[in-house]
Every structure is written in structure tokens, then in C-alpha cells.
C-alpha positions in Angstrom: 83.5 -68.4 152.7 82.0 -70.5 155.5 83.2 -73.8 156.9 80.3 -75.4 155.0 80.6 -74.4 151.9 84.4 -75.3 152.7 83.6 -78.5 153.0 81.2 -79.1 150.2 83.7 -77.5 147.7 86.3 -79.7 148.9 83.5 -82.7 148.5 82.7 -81.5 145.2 86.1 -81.6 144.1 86.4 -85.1 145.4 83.7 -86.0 142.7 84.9 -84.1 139.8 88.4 -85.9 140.4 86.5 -89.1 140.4 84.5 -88.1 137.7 87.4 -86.5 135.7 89.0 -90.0 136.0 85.7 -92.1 134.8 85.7 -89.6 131.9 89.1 -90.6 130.9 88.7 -94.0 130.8 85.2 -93.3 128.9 86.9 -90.9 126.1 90.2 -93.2 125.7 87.9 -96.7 125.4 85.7 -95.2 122.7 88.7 -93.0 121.0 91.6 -95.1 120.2 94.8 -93.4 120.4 96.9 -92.6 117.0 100.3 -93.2 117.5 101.0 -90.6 114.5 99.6 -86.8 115.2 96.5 -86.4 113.6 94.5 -82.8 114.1 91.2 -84.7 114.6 92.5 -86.4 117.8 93.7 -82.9 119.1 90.8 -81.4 118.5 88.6 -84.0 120.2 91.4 -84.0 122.9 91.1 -79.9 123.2 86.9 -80.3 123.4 87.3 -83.2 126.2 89.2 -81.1 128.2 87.1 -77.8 127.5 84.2 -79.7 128.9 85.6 -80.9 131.4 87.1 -77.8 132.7 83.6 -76.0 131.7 81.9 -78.6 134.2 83.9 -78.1 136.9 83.9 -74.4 136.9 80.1 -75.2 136.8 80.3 -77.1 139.8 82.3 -74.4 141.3 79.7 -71.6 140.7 77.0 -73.7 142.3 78.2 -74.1 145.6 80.8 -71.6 145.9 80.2 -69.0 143.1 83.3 -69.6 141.7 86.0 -68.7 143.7 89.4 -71.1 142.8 90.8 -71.8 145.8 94.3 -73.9 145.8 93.1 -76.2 148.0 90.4 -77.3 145.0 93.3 -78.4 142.6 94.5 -80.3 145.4 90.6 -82.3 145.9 90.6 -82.8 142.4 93.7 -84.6 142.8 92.7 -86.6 145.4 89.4 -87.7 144.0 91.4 -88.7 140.8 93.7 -90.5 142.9 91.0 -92.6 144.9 89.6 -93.5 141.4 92.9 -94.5 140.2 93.3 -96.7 143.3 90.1 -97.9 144.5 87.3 -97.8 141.9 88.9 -97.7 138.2 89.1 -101.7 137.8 85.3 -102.1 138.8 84.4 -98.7 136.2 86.4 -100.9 133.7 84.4 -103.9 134.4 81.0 -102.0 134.6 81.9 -100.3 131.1 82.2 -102.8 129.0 79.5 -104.9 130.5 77.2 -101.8 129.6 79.0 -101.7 125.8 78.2 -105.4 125.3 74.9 -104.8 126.6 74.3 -101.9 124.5 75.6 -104.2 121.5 73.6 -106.9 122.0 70.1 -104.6 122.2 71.5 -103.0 119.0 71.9 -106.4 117.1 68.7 -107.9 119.1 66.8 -104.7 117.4 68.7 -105.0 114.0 67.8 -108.4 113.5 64.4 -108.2 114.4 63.8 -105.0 112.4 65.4 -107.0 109.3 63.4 -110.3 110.1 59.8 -108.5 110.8 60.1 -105.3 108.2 63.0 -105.6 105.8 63.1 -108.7 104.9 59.7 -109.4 104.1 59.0 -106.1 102.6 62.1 -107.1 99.9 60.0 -110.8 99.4 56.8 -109.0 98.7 58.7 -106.4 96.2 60.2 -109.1 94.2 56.7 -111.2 94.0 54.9 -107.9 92.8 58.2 -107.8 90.3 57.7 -111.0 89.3 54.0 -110.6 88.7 54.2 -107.2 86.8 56.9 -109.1 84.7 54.4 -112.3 84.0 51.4 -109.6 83.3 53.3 -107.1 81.0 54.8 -110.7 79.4 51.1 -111.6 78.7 50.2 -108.6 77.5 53.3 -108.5 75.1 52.2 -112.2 73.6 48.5 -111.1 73.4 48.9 -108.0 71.6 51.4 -110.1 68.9 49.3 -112.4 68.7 46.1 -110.2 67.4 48.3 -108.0 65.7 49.3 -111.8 63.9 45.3 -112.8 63.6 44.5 -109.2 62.4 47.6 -108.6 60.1 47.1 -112.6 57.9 43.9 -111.3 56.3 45.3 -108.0 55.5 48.4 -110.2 53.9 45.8 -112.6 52.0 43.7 -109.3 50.2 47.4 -108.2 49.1 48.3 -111.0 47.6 45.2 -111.6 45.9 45.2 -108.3 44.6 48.6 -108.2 43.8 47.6 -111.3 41.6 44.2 -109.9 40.4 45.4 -106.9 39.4 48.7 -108.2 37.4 50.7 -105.7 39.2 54.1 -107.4 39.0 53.4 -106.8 35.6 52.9 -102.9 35.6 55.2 -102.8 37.6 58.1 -104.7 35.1 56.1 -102.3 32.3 57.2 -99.2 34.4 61.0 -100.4 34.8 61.2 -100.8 30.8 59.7 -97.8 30.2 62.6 -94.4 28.8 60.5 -91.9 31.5 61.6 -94.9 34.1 65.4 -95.4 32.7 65.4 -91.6 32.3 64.6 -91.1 36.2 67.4 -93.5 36.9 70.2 -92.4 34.7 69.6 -88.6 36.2 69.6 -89.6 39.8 72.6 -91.7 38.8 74.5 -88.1 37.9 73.5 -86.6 40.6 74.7 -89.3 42.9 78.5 -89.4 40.7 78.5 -85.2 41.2 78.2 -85.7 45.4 80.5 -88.6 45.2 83.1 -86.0 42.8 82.6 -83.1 45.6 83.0 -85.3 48.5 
């Protein structure tokens, strides 16, 4: 291994410490610690740190075709130290400026989705509900009504034929009649026998 690739490894390292640092402070802002074990936090613990091993043995098989040196471990360590001490307050800072950011685009969108798509499209929805109500409402009072206007004559030529004819007489005739009482007093049987069975 040459002096160059020496020194870009070591440089390298440097920035994955740094880096390694920015992703803690990223992972632990986002996922809040459980005091209580819980196996989703270890698994998302055991993924952070496969990726970030993954990455830097990426980094390693760019510039030096990963050969693990000690002295790597010891760059790491001083990249994650110089982020510790000289640039974590201002990642902090940065951070959540970006998350307010980001919420503020995501409300800024939100409302203006709701007050340009949603909420109109519910207003027109509820007027075409109201109008389909009014129509099929109209409809329902129209079609009464003819079947009113169309039924009275059909109720005036029963009446007068009910009168014409004399039926309420027949019919009193057919109720006094033995064939009629016979009818009766049979179905009468029948109806005690199901009653006895039952």
C-alpha cells in the first residue's frame, strides 16, 4: 500500500467517523429510545449498525480494496471524536432547522391540497347529494300524485258499481246461504284439528 492511498484511507476514515457520528444523532432524533427492551428497537439498532459497517467497508474497498488496517479503527475514532467536539452542536442546530422546514412544506402542501382539491370536491358532492335528494323527492310526489289523479276515477266507477249492481246485497245473500255456512263450519274443523295437533 502506498503513502497515498495511506493517506486517503486515513482521510476517509476521518469522514466515516464524522459521518458515523451525524448518523447517530440522525437515527436517535427520529427513533426515540424505549427505556423497556423492545425487539423492534433492536432490530432497527442491529440494521443501523449493519449499514453503517456495510458503508464503511464500501468506502474501504474503494480506495484501498479493503484491507483493515489498525490504524483505520483508530481514524474512525478520531473523526467521531472531532464531531463530538467541534461540529455536533451546529449538526443539531442544522437538523432540526431542516425538520421544521420539512414540516412546514408538509403542512404548507396539506393545506393547500385540502383548500384547492378536498375541500371543494366534498362541497360539490354534498350539492349534487342535495340535488339528487330534491329531484328523486320530486319525482316521489309526482308519481303519488298521478297515481292519486289516476286511482279517484277508478274509486268513483267502484262505488257506483258497487251501488248499481246491489252487490252488498249479493253479497249478504251469499253469507246466509247453508253452501256459505257449510264452507265455514268445515274450515272451522279443520282449523280446531291443527290447533289439537299443535
Amino acid at each position: 500500500m502506498t503513502l497515498t492511498v495511506q493517506l486517503n484511507t486515513m482521510l476517509s476514515m476521518v469522514a466515516m467517523g464524522i459521518w458515523i457520528g451525524m448518523a447517530i444523532d440522525t437515527y436517535s432524533r427520529f427513533m426515540k429510545q424505549k427505556k423497556s427492551f423492545s425487539w423492534v428497537t433492536a432490530l432497527n439498532d442491529f440494521l443501523f449498525w449493519t449499514i453503517q459497517g456495510l458503508l464503511v467497508f464500501y468506502v474501504l474497498l474503494q480506495i484501498n480494496h479493503g484491507e483493515v488496517r489498525f490504524y483505520i479503527f483508530i481514524a474512525l475514532l478520531c473523526g467521531y471524536a472531532a464531531y463530538r467536539g467541534l461540529l455536533e452542536k451546529h449538526y443539531r442546530s442544522l437538523l432540526e432547522k431542516i425538520i421544521h422546514m420539512t414540516i412546514r412544506i408538509y403542512r404548507f402542501f396539506r393545506s393547500l391540497l385540502l383548500g384547492l382539491i378536498v375541500n371543494p370536491l366534498k362541497w360539490l358532492l354534498k350539492v349534487l347529494f342535495t340535488l339528487c335528494m330534491m329531484v328523486i323527492t320530486s319525482l316521489l310526489t309526482i308519481m303519488l300524485f298521478l297515481a292519486r289523479v289516476l286511482l279517484k276515477p277508478l274509486q268513483w266507477i267502484g262505488r257506483f258499481m258497487y251501488k248499481f249492481f246491489r252487490i252488498h246485497h249479493v253479497v249478504a245473500k251469499v253469507r246466509q246461504s247453508a253452501f256459505y255456512k257449510k264452507v265455514v263450519s268445515i274450515i272451522e274443523l279443520i282449523r280446531k284439528g291443527k290447533n289439537k295437533e299443535d
